[in-house]
N, C-alpha and C positions, 0 to 999 in steps of 0.2 A: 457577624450576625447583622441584620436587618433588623431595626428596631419599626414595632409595629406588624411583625410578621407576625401570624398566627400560631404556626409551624416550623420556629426556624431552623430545628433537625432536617428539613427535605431541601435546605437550599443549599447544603452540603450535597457536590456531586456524588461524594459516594453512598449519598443517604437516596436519591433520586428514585422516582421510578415507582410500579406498584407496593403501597404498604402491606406487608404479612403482619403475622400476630406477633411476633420477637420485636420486630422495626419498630411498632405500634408499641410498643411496653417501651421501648428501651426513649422514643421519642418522647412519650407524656414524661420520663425520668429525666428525659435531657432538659424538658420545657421545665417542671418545678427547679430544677436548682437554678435553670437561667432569671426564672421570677426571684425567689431568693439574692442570686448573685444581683441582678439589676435594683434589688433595693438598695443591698449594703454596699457596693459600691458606687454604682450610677446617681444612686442618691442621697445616704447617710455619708457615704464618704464625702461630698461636694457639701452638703450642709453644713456639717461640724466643722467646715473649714471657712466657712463664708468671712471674713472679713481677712485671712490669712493669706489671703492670694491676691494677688494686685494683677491689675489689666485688665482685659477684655472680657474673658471669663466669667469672671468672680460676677461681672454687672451683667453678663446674659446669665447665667445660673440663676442670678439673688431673680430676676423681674420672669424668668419661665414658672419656678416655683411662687414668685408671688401671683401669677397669672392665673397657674394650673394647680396648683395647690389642691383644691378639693374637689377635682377632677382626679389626680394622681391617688389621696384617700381613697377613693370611690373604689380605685380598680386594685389597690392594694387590698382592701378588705376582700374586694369579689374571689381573688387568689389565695385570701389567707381561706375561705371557705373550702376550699380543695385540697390544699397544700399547708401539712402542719408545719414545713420551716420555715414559714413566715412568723410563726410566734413564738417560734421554739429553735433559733439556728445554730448553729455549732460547726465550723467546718472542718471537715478532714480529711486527709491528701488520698488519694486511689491512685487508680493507674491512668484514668483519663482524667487528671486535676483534683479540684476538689468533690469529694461523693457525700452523701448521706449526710443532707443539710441540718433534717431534723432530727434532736438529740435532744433528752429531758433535760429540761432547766435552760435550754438552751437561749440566747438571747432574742429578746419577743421587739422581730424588725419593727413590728406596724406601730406599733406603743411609742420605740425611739424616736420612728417619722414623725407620727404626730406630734408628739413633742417638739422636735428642731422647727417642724412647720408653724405648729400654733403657737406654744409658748413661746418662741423666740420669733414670733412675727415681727416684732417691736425692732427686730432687725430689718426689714422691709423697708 
């Protein structure tokens, strides 16, 4: 995937080419759970971990999130506005990976983020 793509279902060659109405449903389902997956792991997994990993890493991580921090907020809320697994996530396995991110009670991404971001800024 192409981080920053809009669409990144069509940059798969076999996704290519004019969208129909199936492509189209099946693309906005592929993009929520890549919103989803790109919190909990691109970003709650790399916070909760911040001082645990040594090298290079851990010090471009800690100073992107201390950079882009409420830039990052910004576009997580605009997504949780569309997409209930952002507040609600629960993963479970399908046949293309993990499916049907949002599950009641499920764990509420944007709450954690803020949290790792603000409250524990004092790691910064």
């Amino acid at each position: 995937m192409i981080l920053g793509e809009k669409y990144p279902w069509y940059i798969a060659p076999s996704n290519a080419g004019v969208p129909d109405s199936e492509s189209i449903r099946y693309r906005d389902e592929y993009n929520l759970h890549r919103q989803c997956f790109t919190v909990r792991y691109a970003m709650l997994n790399w916070l909760s971990a911040l001082g645990q990993r040594e090298g290079l890493w851990n010090d471009i991580v800690r100073e992107h999130f201390k950079v882009h921090g409420n830039e990052i907020i910004k576009t997580v809320k605009r997504w949780a506005k569309q997409n209930p697994g952002i507040e609600s996530y629960r993963e479970q396995r399908g046949v293309m990976g993990a499916v049907r991110t949002h599950q009641p009670r499920g764990m509420n991404l944007l709450s954690e983020l803020e949290s790792l971001l603000y409250k524990g800024s004092s790691r910064w």
